[in-house]
C-alpha positions in Angstrom: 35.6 -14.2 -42.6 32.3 -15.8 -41.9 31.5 -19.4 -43.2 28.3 -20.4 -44.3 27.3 -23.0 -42.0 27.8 -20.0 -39.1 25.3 -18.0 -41.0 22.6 -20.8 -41.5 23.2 -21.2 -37.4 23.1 -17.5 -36.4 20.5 -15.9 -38.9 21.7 -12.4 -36.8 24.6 -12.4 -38.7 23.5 -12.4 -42.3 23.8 -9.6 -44.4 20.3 -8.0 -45.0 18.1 -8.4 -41.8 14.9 -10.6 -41.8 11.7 -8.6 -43.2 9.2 -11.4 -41.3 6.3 -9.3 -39.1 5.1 -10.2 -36.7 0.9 -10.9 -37.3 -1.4 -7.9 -36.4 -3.1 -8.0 -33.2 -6.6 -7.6 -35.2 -6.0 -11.4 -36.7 -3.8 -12.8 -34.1 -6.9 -15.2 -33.8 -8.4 -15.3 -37.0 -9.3 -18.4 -38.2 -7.4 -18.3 -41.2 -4.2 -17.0 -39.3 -4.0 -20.0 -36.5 -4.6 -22.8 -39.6 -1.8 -21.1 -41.6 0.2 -22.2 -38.3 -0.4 -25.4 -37.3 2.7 -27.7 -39.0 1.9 -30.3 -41.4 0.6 -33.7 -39.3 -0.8 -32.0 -36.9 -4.6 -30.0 -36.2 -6.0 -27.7 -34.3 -7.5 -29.1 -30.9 -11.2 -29.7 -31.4 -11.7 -29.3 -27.7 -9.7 -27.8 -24.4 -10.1 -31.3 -22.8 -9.1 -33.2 -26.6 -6.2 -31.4 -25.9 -5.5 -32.3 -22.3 -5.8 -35.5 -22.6 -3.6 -35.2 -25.9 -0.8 -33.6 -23.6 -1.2 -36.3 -20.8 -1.0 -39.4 -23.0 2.2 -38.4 -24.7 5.1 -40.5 -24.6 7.3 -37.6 -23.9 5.7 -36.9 -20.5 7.1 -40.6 -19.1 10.9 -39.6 -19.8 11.0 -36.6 -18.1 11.4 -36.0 -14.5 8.8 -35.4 -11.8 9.6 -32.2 -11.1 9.7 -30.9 -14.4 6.2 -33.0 -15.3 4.7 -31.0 -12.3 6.1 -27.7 -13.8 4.7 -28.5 -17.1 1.2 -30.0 -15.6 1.2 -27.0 -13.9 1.7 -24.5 -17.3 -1.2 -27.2 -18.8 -3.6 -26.0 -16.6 -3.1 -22.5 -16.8 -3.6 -23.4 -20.6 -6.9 -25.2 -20.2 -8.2 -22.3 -18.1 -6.6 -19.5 -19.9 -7.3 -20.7 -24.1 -9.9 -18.6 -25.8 -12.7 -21.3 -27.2 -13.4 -19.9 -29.9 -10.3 -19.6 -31.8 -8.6 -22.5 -29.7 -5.7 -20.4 -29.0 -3.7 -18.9 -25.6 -2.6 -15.9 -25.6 -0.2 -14.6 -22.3 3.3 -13.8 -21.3 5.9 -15.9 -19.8 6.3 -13.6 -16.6 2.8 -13.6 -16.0 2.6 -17.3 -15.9 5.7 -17.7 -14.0 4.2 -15.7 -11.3 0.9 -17.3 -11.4 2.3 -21.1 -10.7 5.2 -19.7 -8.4 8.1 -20.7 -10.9 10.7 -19.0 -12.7 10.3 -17.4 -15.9 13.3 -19.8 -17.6 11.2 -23.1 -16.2 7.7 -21.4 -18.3 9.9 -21.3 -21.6 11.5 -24.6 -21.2 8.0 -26.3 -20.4 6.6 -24.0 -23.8 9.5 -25.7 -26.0 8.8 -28.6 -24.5 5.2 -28.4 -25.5 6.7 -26.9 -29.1 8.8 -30.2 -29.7 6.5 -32.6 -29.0 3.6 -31.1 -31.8 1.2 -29.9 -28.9 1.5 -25.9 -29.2 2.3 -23.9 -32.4 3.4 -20.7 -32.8 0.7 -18.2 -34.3 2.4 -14.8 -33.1 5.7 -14.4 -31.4 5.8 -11.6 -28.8 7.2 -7.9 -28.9 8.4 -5.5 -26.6 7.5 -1.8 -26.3 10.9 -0.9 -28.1 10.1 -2.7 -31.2 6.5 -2.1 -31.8 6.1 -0.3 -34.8 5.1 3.6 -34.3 2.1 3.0 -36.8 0.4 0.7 -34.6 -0.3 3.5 -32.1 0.7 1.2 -29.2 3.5 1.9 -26.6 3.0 -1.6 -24.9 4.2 -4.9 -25.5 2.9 -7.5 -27.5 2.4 -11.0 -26.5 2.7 -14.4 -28.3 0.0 -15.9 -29.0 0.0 -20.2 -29.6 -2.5 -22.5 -31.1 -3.4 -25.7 -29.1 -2.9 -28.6 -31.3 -2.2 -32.5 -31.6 -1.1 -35.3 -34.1 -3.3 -36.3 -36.5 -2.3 -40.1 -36.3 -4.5 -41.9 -33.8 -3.9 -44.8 -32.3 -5.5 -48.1 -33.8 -8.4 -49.5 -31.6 -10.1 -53.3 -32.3 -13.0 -53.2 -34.0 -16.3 -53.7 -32.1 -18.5 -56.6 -33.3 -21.5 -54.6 -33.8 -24.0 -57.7 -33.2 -22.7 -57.6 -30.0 -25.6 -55.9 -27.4 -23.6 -54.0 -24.6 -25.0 -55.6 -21.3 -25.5 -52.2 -19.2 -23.8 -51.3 -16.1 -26.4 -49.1 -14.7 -29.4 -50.3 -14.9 -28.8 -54.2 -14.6 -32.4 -54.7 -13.5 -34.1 -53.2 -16.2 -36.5 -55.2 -18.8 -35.8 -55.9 -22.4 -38.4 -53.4 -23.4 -37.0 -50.9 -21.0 -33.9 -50.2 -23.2 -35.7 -48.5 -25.6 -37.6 -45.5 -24.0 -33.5 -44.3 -23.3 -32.6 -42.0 -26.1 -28.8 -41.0 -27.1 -28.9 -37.7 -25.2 -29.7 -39.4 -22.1 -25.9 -40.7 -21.7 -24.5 -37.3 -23.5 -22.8 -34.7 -21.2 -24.0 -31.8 -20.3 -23.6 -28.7 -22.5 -23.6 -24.9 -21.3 -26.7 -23.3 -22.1 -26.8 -19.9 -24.4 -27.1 -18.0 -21.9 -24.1 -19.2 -19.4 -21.9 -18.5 -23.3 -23.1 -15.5 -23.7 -22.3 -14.2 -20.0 -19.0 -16.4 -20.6 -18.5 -14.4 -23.8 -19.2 -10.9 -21.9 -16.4 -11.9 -18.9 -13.9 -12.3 -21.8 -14.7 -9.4 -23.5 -14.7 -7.2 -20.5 -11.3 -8.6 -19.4 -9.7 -8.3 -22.9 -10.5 -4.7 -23.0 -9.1 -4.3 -19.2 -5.8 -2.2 -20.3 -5.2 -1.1 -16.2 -6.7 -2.7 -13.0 -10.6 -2.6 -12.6 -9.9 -2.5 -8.7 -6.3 -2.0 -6.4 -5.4 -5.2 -5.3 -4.9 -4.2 -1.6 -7.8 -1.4 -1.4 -11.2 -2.3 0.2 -14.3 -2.1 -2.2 -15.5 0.9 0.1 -16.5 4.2 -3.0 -14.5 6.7 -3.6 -17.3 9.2 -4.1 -18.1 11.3 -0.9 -21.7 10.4 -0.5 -21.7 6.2 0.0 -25.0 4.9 -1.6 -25.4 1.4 -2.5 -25.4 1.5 -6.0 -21.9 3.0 -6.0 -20.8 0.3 -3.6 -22.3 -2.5 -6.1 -20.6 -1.2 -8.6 -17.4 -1.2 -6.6 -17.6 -4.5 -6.1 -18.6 -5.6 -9.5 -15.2 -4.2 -10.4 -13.8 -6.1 -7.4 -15.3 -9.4 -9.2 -14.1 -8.5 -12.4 -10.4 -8.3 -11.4 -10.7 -11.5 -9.1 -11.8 -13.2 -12.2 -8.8 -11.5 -14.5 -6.5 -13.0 -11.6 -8.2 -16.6 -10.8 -8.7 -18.2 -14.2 -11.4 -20.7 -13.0 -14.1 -18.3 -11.9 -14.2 -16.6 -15.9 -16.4 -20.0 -16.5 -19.0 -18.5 -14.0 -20.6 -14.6 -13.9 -19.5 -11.6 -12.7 -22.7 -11.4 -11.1 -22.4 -14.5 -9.1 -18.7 -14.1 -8.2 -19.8 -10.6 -6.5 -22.5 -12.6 -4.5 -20.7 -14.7 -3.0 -17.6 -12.3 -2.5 -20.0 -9.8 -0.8 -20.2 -10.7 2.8 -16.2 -10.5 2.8 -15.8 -7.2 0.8 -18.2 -5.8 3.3 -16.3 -7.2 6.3 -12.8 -5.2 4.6 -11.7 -8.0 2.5 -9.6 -7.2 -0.6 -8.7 -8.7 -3.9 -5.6 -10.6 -2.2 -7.6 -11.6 1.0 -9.9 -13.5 -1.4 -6.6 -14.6 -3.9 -5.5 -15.6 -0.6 -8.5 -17.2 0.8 -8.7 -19.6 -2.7 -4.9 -20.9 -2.3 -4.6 -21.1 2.0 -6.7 -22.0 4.9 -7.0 -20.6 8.1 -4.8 -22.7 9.5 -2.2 -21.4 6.8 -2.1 -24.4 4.9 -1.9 -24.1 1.3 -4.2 -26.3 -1.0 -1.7 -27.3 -3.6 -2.0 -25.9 -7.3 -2.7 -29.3 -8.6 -5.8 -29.3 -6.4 -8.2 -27.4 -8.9 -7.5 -29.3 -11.5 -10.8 -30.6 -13.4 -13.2 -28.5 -11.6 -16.6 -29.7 -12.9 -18.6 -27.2 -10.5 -16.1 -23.7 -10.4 -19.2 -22.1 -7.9 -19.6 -24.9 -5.4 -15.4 -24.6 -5.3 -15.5 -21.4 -4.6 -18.1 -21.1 -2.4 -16.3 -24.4 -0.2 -13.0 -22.2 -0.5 -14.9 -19.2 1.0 -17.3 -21.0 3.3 -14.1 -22.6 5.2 -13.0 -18.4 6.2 -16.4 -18.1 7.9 -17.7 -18.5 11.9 -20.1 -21.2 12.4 -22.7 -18.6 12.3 -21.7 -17.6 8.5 -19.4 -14.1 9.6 -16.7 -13.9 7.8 -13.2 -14.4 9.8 -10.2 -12.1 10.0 -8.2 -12.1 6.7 -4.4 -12.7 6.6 -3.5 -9.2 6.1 -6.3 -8.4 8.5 -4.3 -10.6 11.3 -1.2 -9.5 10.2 -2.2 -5.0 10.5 -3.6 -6.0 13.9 -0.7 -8.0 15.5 1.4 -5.6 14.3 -0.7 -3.2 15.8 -0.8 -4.9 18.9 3.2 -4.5 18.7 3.3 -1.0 18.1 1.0 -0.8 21.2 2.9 -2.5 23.3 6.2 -1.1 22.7 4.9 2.6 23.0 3.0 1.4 26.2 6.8 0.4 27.6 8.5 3.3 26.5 5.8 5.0 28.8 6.9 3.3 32.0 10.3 3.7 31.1 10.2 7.4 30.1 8.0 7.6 33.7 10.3 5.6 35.8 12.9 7.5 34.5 11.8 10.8 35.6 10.4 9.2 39.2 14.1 8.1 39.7 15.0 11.9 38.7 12.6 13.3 41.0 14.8 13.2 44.8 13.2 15.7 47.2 15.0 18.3 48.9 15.6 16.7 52.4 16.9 13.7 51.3 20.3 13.0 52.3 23.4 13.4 49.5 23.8 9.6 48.3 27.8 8.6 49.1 29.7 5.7 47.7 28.2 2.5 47.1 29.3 0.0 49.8 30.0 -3.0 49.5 27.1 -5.8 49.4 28.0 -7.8 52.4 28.8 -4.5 54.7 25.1 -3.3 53.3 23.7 -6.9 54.7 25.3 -7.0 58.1 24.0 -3.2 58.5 20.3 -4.4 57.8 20.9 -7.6 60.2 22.1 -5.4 62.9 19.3 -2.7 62.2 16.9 -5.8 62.6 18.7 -7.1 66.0 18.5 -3.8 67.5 14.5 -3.1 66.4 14.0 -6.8 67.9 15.8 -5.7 71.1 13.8 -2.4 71.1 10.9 -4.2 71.2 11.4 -6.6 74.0 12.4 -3.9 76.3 9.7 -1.8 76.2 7.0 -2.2 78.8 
């Protein structure tokens, strides 16, 4: 017999099973879908970095450990980079950020309940697998959640600012009383992406949602597969390239495609790969790895990655040897020398083999000291030999 409180506790157990779908992938990230999810006493982050700063000024974040405030900094920036703008929602699986900050998969969904608890992420779609996607759908793959950034509504109380009060500047401490008025309000405002730095931003987004398979193998070179090599063929190669570097490292979708290829170039062209590069933005040469907090608020994502690249180069710009690139060739340079030794054995082998006909039948070993008195008297008598001749 089953009591009641079990069944309120295990909702598996009832009677008639739940009849709650899951939201269609069409309006996952409509705008009336995420609002329907955000709790009461919360809203929907205005902005990514609202949001941020939301997640960083919590009280929760000061009573946990360090390690697990590094795992869940860690998951917050794969938020910031990975959260679609326009609906203010993030959209990914659990094993694909667990991969991506080096972590297990059970430390992603303790840091996303954490996140849950503390009224900074709400559910707007749970995910589901392959097995229990509906047949209608016409998908075999799985679906993933999909979360809406938000925060609490109750801000904290500032003192009011005695608006008589003139703000002496900090800037310009020299200036005349006169001078303060040819600044205007946009002068101190930050900068905003143009229209057409969204729209390319928009086109990277679009391009990777569509992306159902790889644009490019990780660990192929951008060389064509067509017979005939033109360059057109290798641009577009390594446009693809760009595009699945920019799927993989979050940070460059806030540049081009274009751009991301241009600076990749000289190192596809030199036999570089997609993880060469991956590599290349987390190691340097001297296989030392940056640190995952390091990229966090990148203001300038092409001047980081062209520092990140520039530091693989020879001081006259040539690209270096990449990790796997060392790696082939020292084990190369193994497989070299090991068939190179097998050669002199196999050949001192068959020299020792090789006795000629005259030589005399070898008998038993003797001993060592009878074999050094033999050579000592062989060298006495040649001595003698030689003093007696005229």
């Amino acid at each position: 017999m089953t009591l009641a409180a079990d069944q309120d506790e295990h909702p598996s157990v009832h009677k008639f099973p739940s009849h709650a779908r899951r939201v269609r992938v069409e309006q996952e990230r409509s705008r009336a879908v995420v609002l329907r999810a955000v709790p009461t006493g919360c809203q929907l982050a205005k902005h990514v970095a609202a949001w941020r700063r939301a997640v960083l000024e919590h009280p929760s974040l000061e009573l946990i450990r360090a390690d697990a405030r590094a795992n869940l900094l860690a998951v917050v920036e794969i938020i910031c980079r990975q959260q679609d703008p326009a609906s203010r929602t993030w959209r990914t699986t659990w094993d694909w950020v667990a991969e991506k900050i080096d972590r297990s998969r059970s430390t992603v969904a303790r840091v996303i309940r954490h996140l849950r608890e503390a009224g900074l992420l709400a559910v707007v779609a749970t995910g589901r697998s392959a097995a229990r996607t509906p047949a209608a759908t016409g998908r075999t793959r799985g679906e993933a959640p999909v979360y809406a950034l938000i925060h609490n509504t109750v801000q904290p109380a500032v003192e009011p600012v005695e608006i008589t009060d003139t703000p002496v500047p900090t800037k310009w401490e020299s200036l005349s009383p006169h001078a303060r008025e040819e600044l205007s309000p946009k002068d101190a405002a930050a900068p905003r992406p143009t229209r057409k730095r969204a729209a390319q931003r928009r086109e990277v987004v679009a391009a990777l949602s569509r992306r159902t398979a790889p644009l490019w193998p990780r660990h192929a070179t951008t060389e064509p597969l067509t017979g005939r090599v033109t360059r057109r063929a290798r641009k577009e190669t390594q446009r693809a390239a760009a595009l699945e570097l920019q799927h993989e490292a979050i940070v460059l979708r806030q540049l081009t495609t274009a751009h991301v290829a241009s600076v990749c170039r000289p190192f596809f062209e030199a036999g570089w790969t997609i993880a060469d590069v991956l590599t290349a933005l987390d190691w340097t040469p001297e296989n030392t790895r940056y640190g995952f907090l390091t990229v966090e608020g990148i203001d300038n994502p092409a001047a980081w990655l062209a520092t990140r690249m520039r530091a693989w180069t020879h001081p006259d710009g040539t690209p270096l040897r990449s990790r796997d690139q060392r790696v082939a060739a020292e084990a190369a340079q193994r497989r070299a020398a090991a068939r190179a030794a097998a050669e002199r054995y196999a050949t001192r082998i068959a020299a020792a083999a090789t006795v000629p006909a005259s030589a005399p039948e070898p008998g038993p070993r003797r001993p060592f000291r009878q074999r050094w008195a033999a050579q000592i008297a062989a060298g006495q008598n040649q001595a003698a030999g030689a003093a007696s001749a005229p």
